[in-house]
C-alpha positions in Angstrom: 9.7 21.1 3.5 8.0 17.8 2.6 9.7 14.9 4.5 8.9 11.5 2.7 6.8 8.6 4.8 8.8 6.0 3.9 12.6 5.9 1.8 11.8 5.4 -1.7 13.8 2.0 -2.1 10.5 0.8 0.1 8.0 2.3 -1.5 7.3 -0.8 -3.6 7.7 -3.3 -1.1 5.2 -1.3 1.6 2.4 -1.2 -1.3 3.0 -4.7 -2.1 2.6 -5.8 1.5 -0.1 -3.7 2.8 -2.1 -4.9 -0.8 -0.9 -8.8 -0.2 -2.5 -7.8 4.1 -6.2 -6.3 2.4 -6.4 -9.1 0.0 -5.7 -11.2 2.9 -8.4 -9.7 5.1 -10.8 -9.7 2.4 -10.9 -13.5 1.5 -10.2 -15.4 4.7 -12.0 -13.0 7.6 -15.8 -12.6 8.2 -16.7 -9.3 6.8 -17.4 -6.4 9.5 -17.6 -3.0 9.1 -13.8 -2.3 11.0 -12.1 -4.8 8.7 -13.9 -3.6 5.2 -12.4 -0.1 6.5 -8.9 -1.5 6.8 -8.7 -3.3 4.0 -10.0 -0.6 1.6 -7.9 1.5 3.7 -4.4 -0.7 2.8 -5.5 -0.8 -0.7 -6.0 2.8 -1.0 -2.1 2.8 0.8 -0.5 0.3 -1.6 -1.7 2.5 -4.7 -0.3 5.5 -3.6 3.1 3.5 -2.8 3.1 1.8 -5.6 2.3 4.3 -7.8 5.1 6.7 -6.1 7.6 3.6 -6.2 6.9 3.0 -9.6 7.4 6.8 -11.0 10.3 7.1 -8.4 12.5 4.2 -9.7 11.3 5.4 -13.7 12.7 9.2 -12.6 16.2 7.0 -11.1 16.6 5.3 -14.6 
């Protein structure tokens, strides 16, 4: 059976943070190879939380 990452009442707040941390990295850091591949990689995370938070709490209502 699928076992969720993270609870659903922190869905939204994960995507939020790990898109405030990329945006973060992408303005104030000198641009490498490692950090372009974590910050695409915590934007790529906070879409699918945020995506799954938002449909979540729309299903709850």
């Amino acid at each position: 059976m699928f076992r969720p990452i993270a609870n659903h009442k922190f869905a939204l707040p994960i995507g939020l943070l790990s898109l405030a941390i990329a945006l973060i990295i992408e303005r104030f850091l000198p641009s490498s190879d490692g950090l372009n591949f974590i910050a695409g990689f915590l934007f790529g995370i906070s879409i699918v939380f945020n995506l799954s938070g938002i449909t979540r709490f729309r299903k709850a209502k």
